[in-house]
C-alpha positions as CSV (number, residue, x, y, z in Angstrom):
1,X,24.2,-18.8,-5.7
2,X,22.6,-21.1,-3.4
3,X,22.6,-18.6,-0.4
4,X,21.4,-15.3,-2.7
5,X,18.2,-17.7,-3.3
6,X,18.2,-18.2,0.4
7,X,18.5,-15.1,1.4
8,X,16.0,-13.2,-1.1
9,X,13.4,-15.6,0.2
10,X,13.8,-15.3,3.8
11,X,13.7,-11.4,3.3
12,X,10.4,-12.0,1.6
13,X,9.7,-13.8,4.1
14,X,10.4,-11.5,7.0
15,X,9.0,-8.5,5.3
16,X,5.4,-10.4,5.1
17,X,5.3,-11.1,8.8
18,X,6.9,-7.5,9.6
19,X,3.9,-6.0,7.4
20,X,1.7,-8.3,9.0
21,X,2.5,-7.8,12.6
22,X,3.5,-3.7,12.6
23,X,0.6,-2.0,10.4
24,X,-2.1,-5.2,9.8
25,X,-2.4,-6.0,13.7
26,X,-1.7,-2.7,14.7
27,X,-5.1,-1.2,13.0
28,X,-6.8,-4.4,14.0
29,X,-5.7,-3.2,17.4
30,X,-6.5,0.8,17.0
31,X,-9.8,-0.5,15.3
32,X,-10.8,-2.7,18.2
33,X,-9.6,-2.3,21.2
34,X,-11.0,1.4,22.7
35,X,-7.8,1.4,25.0
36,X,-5.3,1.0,22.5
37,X,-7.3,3.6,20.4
38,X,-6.6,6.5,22.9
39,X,-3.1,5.5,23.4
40,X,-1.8,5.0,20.0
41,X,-3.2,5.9,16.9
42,X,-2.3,4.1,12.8
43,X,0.7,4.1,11.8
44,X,1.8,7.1,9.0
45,X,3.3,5.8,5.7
46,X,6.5,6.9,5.9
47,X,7.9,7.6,2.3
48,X,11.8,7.4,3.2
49,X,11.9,4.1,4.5
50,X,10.0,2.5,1.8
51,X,12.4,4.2,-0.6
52,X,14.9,2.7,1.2
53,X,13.5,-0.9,1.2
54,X,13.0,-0.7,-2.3
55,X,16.7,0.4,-3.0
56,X,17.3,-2.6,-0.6
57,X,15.8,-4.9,-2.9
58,X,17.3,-3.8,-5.7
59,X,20.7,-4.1,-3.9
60,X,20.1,-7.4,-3.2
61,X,19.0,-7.9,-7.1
62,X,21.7,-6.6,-8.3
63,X,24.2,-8.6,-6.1
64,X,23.0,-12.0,-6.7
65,X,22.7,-11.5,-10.6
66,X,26.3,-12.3,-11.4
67,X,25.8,-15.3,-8.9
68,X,23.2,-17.0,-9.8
69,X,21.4,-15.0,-13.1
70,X,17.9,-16.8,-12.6
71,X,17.4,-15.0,-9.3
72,X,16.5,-11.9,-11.4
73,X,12.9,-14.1,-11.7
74,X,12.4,-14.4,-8.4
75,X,13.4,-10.9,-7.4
76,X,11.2,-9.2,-9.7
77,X,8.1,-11.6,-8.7
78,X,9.4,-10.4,-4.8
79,X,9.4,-6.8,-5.6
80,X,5.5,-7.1,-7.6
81,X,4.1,-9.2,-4.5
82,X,6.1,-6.4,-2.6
83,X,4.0,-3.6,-4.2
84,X,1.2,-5.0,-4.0
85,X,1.4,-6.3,-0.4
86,X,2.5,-2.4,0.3
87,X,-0.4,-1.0,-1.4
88,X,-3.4,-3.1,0.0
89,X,-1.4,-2.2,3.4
90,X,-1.2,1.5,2.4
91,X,-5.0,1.7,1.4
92,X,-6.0,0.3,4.4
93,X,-3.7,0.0,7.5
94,X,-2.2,3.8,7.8
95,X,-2.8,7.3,7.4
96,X,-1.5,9.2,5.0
97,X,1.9,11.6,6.4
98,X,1.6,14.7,8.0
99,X,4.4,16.1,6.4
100,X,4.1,16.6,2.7
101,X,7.4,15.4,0.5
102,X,7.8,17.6,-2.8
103,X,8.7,15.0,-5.6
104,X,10.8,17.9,-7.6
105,X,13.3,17.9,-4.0
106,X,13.1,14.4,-3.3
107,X,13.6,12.7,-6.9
108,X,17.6,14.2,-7.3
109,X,18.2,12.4,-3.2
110,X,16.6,9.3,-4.1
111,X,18.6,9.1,-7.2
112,X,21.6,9.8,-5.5
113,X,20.4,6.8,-3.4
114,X,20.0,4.4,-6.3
115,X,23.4,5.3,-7.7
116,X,25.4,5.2,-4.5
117,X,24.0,1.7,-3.9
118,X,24.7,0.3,-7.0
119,X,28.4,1.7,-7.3
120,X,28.4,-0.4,-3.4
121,X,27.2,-3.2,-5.0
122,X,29.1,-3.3,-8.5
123,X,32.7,-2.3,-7.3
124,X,32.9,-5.8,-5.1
125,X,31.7,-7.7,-8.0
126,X,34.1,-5.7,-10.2
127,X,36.7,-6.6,-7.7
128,X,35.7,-10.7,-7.6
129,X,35.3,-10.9,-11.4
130,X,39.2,-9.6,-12.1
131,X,40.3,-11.1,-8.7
132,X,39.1,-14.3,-8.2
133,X,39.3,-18.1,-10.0
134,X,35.7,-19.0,-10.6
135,X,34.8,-22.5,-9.2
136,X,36.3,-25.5,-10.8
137,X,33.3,-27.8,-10.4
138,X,29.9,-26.0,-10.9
139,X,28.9,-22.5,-12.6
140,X,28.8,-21.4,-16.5
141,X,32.2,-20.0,-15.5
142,X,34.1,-23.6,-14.8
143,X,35.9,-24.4,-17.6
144,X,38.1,-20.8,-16.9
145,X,40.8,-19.4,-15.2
146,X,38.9,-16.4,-14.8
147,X,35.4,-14.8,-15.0
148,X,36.6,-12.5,-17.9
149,X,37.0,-15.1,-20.3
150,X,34.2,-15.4,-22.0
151,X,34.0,-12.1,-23.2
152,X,37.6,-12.8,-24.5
153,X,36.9,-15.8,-26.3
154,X,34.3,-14.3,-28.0
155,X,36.7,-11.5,-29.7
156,X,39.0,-14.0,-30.6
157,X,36.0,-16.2,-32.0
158,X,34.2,-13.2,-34.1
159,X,37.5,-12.2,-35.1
160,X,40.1,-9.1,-35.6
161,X,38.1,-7.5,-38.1
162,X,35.0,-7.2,-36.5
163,X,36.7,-5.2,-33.5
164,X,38.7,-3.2,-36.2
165,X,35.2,-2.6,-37.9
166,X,33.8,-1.2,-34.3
167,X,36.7,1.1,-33.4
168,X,36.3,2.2,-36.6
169,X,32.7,3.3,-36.5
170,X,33.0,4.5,-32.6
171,X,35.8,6.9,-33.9
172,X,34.0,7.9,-37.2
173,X,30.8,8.4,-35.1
174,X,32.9,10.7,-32.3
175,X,34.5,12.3,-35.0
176,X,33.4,15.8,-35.8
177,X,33.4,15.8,-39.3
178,X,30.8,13.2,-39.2
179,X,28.6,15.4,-36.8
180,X,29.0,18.7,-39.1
181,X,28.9,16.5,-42.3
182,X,31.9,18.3,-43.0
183,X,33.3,15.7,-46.1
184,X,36.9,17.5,-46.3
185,X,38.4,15.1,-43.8
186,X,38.1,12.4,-46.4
């Protein structure tokens, strides 16, 4: 858990002095210096790669949930401070692109995006949850030989009828005499 705080922090971290040094000295640069104004120009905001550094973000949100659940705080105060950074930076540091994306083409790829990296992210923590011993001497999870335990002792603690109760209404609810309010099935 430890190391997801680590690491979320140090990619906050890197991405302020990455926005700082690429697009914040760059137009300081462009705006400044009449050399470096001939030669290169400001940076263009380039759509796919912040698409891609958000899904980032969310990858690494998603990963260190089941690790250490408060991180969802601080990765959702990163990804606000990110927005905003990205904005102010947007407004004033670069030009807008050339290249014009349609939303209606690109909304179905970056969706695709989102669900591809969350399927690479949930299948390993699938894998540790019915794999793995959690840790014996720290975690919610200590007291169990495994991390799907506390779903089981809450059947057992609720009871048999309530989960009779549930498949009942899940199959009276999927039923299609319910949906036609056909009552001859009774």
């Amino acid at each position: 858990g430890m190391e997801m705080y680590r690491l979320v922090i140090i990619d906050f971290g890197i991405f302020v002095v990455a926005l700082i040094l690429s697009e914040w000295f760059r137009r300081l640069m462009v705006s400044h210096i009449r050399i470096m104004r001939e030669k290169i120009d400001l940076s263009e905001f380039n759509i796919s790669k912040e698409v891609l550094d958000l899904c980032y973000k969310q990858m690494l949100f998603w990963s260190a949930l089941f690790f250490a659940p408060l991180i969802s705080v601080v990765s959702i105060i990163q990804i606000i401070l990110m927005f905003y950074f990205k904005k102010i930076s947007a407004m004033r540091n670069v030009k807008p692109p050339e290249k014009v994306i349609l939303n209606s083409s690109s909304s179905s790829i970056i969706n695709a995006v989102f669900i591809i990296s969350l399927m690479v992210v949930f299948v390993p923590i699938g894998y540790i949850v019915f794999s793995f011993k959690p840790s014996t001497q720290c975690g919610p999870f200590r007291n169990m030989n495994h991390f799907i335990d506390p779903i089981n002792v809450l059947i057992i603690k609720t009871g048999t009828t309530l989960v009779i109760n549930l498949y009942i209404i899940t199959n009276l609810i999927a039923y299609e005499g319910v949906i036609k309010r056909d009552e001859s099935w009774w």
